[in-house]
C-alpha positions in Angstrom: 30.2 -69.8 -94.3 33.4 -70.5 -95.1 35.2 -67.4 -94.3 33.8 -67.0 -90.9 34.8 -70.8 -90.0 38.6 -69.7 -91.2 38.0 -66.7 -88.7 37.1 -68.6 -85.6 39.4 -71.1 -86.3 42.0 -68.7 -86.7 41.4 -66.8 -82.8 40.9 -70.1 -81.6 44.6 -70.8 -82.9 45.5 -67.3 -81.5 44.1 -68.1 -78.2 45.8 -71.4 -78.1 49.3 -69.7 -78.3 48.4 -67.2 -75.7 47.3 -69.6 -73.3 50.7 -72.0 -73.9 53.0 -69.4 -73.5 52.2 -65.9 -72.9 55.1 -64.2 -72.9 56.7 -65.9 -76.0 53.9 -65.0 -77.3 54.2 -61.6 -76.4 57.6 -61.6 -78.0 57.2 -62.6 -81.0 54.0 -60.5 -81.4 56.0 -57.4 -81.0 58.7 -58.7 -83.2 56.1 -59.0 -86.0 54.4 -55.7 -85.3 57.8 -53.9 -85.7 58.5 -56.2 -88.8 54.9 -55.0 -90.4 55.5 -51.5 -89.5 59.1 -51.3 -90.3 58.0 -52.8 -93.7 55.5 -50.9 -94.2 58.1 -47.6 -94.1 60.5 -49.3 -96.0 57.6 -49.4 -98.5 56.6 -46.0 -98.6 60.5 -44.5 -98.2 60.6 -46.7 -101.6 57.7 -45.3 -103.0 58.4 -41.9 -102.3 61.3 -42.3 -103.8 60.7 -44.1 -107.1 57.6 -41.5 -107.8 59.0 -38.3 -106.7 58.1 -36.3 -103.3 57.1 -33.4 -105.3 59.3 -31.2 -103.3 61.5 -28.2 -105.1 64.9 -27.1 -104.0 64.3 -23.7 -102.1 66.6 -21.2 -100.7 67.1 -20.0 -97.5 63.6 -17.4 -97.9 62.1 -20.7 -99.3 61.7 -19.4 -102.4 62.3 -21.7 -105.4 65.5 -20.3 -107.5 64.7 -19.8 -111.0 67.8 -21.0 -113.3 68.5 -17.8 -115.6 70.8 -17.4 -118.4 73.5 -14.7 -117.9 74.0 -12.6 -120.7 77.1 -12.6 -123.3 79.3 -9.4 -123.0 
C-alpha cells in the first residue's frame, strides 16, 4: 500500500511540473536523460576497462601472432 501511494504521488508531482512549465520541463528532462545515459557509458567504458574486453591483438589477416623464441646461432 505504501509503494503504490509513493507511485501516484510521485506522477502527480510529475504532472504538476508539466503543467507549470512545459518547456523547462522539457529541458531539464532531456538534460537528465543524457546525464543517465551518458552515465551509464561512462559506467560500462569503466567496466570494460577494469575487467578486460577479452579482445587479442591481431594482425592485419586477423590472425593472433604467436610470440616465438628465435633460436641461438
Amino acid at each position: 500500500m505504501r509503494k503504490t501511494m509513493m507511485y501516484g504521488t510521485m506522477m502527480l508531482f510529475m504532472l504538476f511540473l508539466i503543467t507549470a512549465n512545459p518547456s523547462g520541463t522539457g529541458e531539464n528532462g532531456r538534460e537528465f536523460v543524457s546525464w543517465l545515459s551518458s552515465g551509464w557509458d561512462d559506467a560500462r567504458e569503466f567496466v570494460s576497462s577494469f575487467v578486460g574486453d577479452g579482445t587479442s591483438d591481431r594482425n592485419e589477416f586477423g590472425e593472433v601472432p604467436i610470440p616465438t623464441v628465435g633460436t641461438v646461432e
